[in-house]
N, C-alpha and C positions, 0 to 999 in steps of 0.2 A: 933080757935085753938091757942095753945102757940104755944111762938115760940121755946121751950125747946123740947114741941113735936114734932114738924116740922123737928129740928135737928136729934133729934132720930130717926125718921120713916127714914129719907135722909140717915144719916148714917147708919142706915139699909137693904135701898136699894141700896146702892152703896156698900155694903161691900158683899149682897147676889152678884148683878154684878160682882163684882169680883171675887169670889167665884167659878161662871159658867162660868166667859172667861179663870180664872186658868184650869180648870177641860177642859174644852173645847178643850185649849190649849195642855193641855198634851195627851188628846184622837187626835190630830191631829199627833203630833211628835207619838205617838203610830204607828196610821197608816203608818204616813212616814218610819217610821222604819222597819213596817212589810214588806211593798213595797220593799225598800232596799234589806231584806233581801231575800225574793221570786226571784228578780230580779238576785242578787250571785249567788242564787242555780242556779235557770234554765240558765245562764252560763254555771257553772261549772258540770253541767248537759251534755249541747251540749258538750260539750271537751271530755267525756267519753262515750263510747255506754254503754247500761245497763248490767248487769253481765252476764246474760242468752246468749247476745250476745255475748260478752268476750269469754266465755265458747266454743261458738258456732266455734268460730274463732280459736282458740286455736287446739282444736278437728281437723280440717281444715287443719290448718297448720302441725300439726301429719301426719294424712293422705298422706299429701305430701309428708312429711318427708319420709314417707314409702316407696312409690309408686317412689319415685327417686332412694330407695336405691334399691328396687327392679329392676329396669331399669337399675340402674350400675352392679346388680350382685351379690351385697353384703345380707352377709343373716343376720336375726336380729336376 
């Protein structure tokens, strides 16, 4: 073999290499990222009950609202 060809086929394969640890590379920070952000939510997830609960709790606290006023006397 030349050695013109040797250079060429090397810098070919060293530039595909790079190619796939660039690409590689950025599919990891990808992932990292998605992790991150999965991780935020389900935080700021646990801080709040889901709405249905909200809802549930709200209705609840009505109810009582009532049921005091009604125990004092007072009419709605």
């Amino acid at each position: 073999m030349e050695p013109l060809t040797i250079s060429i086929l090397a810098g070919g394969i060293f530039a595909g290499l790079s190619a796939a640890s660039v690409a590689a590379l950025k599919g990891w920070q990808g992932w990292l990222e998605l992790r991150r952000f999965e991780l935020t939510h389900a935080a700021g997830d646990r801080m709040l009950p889901p709405a249905g609960n909200r809802i549930e709790v709200a209705d609840l606290r009505e109810r009582v609202r009532k049921l005091e006023a009604i125990a004092a006397g007072i009419d709605l």
